[in-house]
C-alpha positions in Angstrom: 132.3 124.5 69.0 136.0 123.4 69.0 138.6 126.1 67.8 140.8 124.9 64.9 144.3 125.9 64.3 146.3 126.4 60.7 149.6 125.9 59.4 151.1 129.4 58.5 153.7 126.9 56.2 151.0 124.8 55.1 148.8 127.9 53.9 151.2 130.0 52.2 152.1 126.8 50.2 148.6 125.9 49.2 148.5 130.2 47.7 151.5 129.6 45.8 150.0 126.4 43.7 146.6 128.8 43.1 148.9 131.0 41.6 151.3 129.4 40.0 147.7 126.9 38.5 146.2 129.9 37.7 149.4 131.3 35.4 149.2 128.3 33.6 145.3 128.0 32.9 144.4 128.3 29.3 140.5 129.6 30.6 140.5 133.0 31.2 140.5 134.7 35.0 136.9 134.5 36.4 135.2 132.8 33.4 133.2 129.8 34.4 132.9 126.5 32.1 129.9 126.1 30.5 128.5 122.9 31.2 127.4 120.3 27.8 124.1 120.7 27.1 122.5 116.7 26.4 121.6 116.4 22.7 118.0 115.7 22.5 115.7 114.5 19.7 111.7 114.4 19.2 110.2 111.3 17.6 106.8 110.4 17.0 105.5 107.0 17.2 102.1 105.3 16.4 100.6 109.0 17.0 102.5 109.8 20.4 105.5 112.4 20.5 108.6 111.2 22.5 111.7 112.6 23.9 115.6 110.8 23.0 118.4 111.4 25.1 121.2 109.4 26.5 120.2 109.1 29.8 124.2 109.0 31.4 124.5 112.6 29.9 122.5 113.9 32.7 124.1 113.6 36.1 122.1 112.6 39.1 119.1 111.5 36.4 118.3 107.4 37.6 115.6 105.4 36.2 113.3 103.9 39.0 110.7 101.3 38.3 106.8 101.6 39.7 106.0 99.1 42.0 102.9 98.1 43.9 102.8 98.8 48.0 101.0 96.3 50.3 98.3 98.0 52.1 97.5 97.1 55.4 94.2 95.5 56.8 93.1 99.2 57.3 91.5 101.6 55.1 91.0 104.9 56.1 89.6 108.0 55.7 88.1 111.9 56.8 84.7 112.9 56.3 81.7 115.4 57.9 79.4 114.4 60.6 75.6 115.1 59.2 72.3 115.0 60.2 70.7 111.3 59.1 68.1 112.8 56.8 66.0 110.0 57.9 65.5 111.1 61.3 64.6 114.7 60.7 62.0 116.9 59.6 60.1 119.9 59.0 56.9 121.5 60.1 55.8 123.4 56.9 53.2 125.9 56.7 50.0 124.5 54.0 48.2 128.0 54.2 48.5 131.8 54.0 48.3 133.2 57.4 50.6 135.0 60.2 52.3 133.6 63.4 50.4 133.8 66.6 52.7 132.3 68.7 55.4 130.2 69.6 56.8 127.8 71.9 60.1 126.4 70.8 63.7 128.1 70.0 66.7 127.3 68.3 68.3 124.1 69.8 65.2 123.1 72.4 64.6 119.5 72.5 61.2 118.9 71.7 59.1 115.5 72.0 57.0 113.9 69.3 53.7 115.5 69.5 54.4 119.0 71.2 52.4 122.3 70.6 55.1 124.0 68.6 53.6 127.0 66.7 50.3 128.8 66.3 49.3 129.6 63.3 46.5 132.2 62.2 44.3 131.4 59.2 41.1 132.2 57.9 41.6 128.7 55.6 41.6 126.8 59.0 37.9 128.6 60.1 36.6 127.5 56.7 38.0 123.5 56.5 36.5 123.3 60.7 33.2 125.1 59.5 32.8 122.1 56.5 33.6 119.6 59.2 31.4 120.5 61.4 28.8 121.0 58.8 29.1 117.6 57.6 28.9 115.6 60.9 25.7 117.5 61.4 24.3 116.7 58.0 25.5 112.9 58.8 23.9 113.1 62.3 20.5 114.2 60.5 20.7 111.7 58.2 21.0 109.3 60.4 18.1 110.2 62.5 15.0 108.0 62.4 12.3 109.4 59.6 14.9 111.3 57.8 15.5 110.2 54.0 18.9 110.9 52.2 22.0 108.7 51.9 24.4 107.9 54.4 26.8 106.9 52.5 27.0 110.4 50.3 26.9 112.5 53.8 29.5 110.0 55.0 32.0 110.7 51.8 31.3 114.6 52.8 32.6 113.9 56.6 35.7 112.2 55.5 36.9 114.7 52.9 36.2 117.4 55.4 38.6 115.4 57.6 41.3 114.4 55.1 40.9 118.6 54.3 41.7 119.1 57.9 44.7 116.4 57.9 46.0 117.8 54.8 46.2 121.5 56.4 48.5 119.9 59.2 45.9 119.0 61.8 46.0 115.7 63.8 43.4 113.4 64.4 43.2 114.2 67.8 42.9 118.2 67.2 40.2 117.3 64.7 38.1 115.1 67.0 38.8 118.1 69.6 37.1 120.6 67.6 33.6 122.1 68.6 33.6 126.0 67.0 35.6 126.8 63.7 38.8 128.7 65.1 41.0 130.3 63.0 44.2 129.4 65.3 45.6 125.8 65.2 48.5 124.9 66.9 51.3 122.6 65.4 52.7 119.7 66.7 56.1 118.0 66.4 56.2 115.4 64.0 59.2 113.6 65.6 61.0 113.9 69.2 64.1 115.7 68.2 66.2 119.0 68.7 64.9 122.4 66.8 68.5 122.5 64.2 66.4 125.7 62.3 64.0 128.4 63.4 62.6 130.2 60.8 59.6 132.0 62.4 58.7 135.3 64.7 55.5 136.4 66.1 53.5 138.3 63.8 55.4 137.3 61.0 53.6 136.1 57.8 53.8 132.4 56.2 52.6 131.8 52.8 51.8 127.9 51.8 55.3 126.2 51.5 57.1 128.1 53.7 59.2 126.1 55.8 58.9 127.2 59.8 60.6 124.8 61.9 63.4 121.6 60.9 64.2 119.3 63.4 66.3 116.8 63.9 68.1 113.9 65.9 71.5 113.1 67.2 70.9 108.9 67.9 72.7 108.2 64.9 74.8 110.5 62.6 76.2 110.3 58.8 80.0 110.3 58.1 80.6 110.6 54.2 84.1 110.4 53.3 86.4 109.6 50.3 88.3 106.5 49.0 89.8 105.9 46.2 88.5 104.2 43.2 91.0 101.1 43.5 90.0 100.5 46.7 86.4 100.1 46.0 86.5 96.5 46.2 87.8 96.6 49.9 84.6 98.2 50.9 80.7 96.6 51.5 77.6 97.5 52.9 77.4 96.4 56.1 81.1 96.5 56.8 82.3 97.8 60.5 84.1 100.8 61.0 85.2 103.0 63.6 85.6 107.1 63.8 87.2 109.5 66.3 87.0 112.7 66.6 89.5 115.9 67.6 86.7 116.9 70.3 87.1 113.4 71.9 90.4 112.2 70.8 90.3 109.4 73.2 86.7 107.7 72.5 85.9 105.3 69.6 82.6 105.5 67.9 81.0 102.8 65.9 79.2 101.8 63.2 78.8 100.5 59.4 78.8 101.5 56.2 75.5 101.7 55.2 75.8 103.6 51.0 78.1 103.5 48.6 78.2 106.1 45.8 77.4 104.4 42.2 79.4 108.4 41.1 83.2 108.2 41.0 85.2 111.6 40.3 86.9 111.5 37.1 89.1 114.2 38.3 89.9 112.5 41.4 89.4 109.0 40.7 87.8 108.9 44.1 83.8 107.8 45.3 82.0 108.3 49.0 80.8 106.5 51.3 78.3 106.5 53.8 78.5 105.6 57.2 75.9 105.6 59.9 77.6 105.8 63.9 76.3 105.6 66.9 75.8 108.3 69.0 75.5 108.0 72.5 75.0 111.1 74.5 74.8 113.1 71.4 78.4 113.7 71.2 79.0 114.1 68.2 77.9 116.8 66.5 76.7 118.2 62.5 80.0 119.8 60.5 82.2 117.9 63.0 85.4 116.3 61.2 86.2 112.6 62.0 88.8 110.4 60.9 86.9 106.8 59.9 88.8 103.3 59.9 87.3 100.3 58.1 88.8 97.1 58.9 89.1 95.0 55.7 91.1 92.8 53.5 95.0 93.9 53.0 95.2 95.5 49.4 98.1 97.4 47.0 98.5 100.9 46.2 101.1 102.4 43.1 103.5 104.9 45.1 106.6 107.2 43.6 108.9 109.2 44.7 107.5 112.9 44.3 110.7 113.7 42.4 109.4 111.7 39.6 107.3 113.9 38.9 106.7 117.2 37.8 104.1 119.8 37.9 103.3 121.3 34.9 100.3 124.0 34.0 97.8 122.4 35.6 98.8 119.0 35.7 101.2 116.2 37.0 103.6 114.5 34.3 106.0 111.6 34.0 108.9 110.8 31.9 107.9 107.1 31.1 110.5 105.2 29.5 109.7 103.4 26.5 112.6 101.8 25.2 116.3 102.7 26.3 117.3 106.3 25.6 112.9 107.2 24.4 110.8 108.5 26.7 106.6 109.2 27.2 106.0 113.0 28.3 102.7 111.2 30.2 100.0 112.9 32.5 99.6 111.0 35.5 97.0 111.3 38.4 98.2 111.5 42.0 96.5 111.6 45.5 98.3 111.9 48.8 100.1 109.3 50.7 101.0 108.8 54.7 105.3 108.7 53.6 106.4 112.2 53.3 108.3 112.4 49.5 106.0 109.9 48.0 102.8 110.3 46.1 99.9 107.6 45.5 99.1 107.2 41.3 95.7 106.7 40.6 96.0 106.8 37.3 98.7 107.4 34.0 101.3 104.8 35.4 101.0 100.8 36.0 103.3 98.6 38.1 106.4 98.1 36.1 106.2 101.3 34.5 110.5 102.7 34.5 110.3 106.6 35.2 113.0 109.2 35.1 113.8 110.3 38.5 115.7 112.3 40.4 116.7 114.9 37.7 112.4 115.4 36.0 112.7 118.8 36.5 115.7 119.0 33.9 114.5 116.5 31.7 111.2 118.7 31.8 113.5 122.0 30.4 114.6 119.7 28.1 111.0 119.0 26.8 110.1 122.6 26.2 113.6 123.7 24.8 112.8 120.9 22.1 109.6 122.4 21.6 111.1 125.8 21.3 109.2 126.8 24.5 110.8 128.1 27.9 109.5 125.8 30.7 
């Protein structure tokens, strides 16, 4: 830092003008001046209260005008890797019974068809007792010199089959069965990996209780946000891409494949759905990613944040309506890449002029007239 040096002549000059201004002030020693306070006046027009002022009385205070921002080709947005509900399911227990055994754990990778459970039930015994029963009453029926009805003792077979299918049992365990057991094992439904165990040995199941979910990692969801106005940038079908913090440097792909009919009428905002690829299973349930759509260049409304004001609960704008009148108006905002700027999703249009620079005065002003303190 560079040293500076002073005038002893120059300094002692400068103290005799304080003094000799401050002997012939008319504002007492110490006192500051007050500064005018704008005169202010509340109209009402065609149902809507509004706030008159001259605007020049307010230093600093401008009047800015809402324009329309051209949006790239891009869109983006953030959403959470899930599960494609498509490509998982459950192994549910249909009767009342206990756990045997088991085979599988949290997070094994299983294939299509595996033992994965035993299950003990006296309902299985019974359902592999009528089966049995009624193959032997069909085989009698069948045999040469023996009256009776095939077709009624065929009827009996197949509901003790479908019995037997509906307790969980494939068609390959049924045509396996010789003596009624009161063990069955279940099998996988679909190659996947185990995402919830909720089973021990010995412990009791009751119909409905759900013992195993599984699922796969070939394709994942990504459901993320946009906004309302740029609905009509987006399709089915569209291409996108999505990284990832864990693998910052690889591109995944895929489409949009849902589109919410729902939007938010807080938020203005709808999801949608996109299915990725997944190779090697990288990518993982409750992960973040950042998704890019390529699409048509569009327009967003952005302000200045200091044209706004928080206020309660809520984001407001001084709208002018004529010179010297302005709308106290609730506005809707969403975040924006430019730091001191804010996106409107709703409460303002292009060409809207808003108070800026000085809202939070023009804002004490407001409540003062209302006999309020802001």
């Amino acid at each position: 830092m560079s040293r500076r040096t002073f005038n002893p002549v120059a300094i002692a000059a400068l103290g005799a003008a304080l003094i000799i201004g401050g002997c012939h002030s008319d504002t007492p020693s110490g006192a500051a001046v007050p500064e005018a306070t704008p005169a202010v006046h509340l109209v009402r027009q065609q149902g809507v209260e509004l706030i008159q002022f001259n605007a020049s009385d307010i230093p600093g205070l401008s009047i800015i005008q809402v324009q329309n921002i051209e949006l790239p080709g891009l869109l983006e947005t953030s959403g959470q890797i899930t599960y494609d509900d498509r490509s998982t399911s459950t192994i549910i227990s249909r009767v009342q019974g206990r756990i045997e055994q088991t085979r599988v754990s949290l997070w094994d990778n299983v294939q299509r068809g595996e033992k994965i459970i035993a299950l003990y039930s006296p309902d299985f015994m019974t359902a592999e007792s009528e089966y049995l029963q009624a193959h032997e009453t069909s085989k009698l029926i069948a045999a040469p010199g023996v009256g009776g009805s095939s077709d009624f003792s065929g009827a009996l077979a197949l509901a003790a089959k479908r019995k037997l299918q509906f307790l969980g049992m494939t068609d390959a365990d049924i045509q396996a069965i010789k003596a009624p057991d009161p063990v069955v094992w279940m099998r996988a439904p679909i190659s996947g990996t185990v995402v919830d165990n909720k089973v021990q040995r010995g412990g009791a199941v009751n119909p409905g209780d759900v013992l195993f979910s599984l699922g796969t990692l070939n394709d994942v969801w990504i459901t993320g946000d946009i906004y309302e106005d740029d609905l009509a940038r987006v399709r089915v079908g569209q291409d996108l891409s999505a990284i990832t913090t864990a693998f910052p440097d690889e591109v995944f792909h895929g489409v949009i494949d849902r589109i919410s009919p729902n939007i938010d009428p807080t938020t203005h905002t709808l999801q949608i759905r996109c299915v990725v690829k997944n190779p090697g299973g990288k990518l993982k349930p409750q992960m973040l990613a950042k998704v890019t759509v390529v699409t048509r260049p569009g327009e967003a409304l952005v302000i200045p944040q200091d044209a706004l004001v928080f206020d309660i609960d809520n984001y407001y704008a001084f709208v002018e309506v004529s010179p010297g009148t302005f709308e106290h108006r609730k506005v809707t905002i969403a975040s924006w890449s430019k730091v001191g700027y804010a996106r409107i999703v709703s409460g303002l249009k292009a060409g809207d002029r808003v108070v800026g620079g000085e809202t939070l005065q023009v804002n004490a002003l407001w409540h003062e007239a209302h006999g309020e303190s802001s």
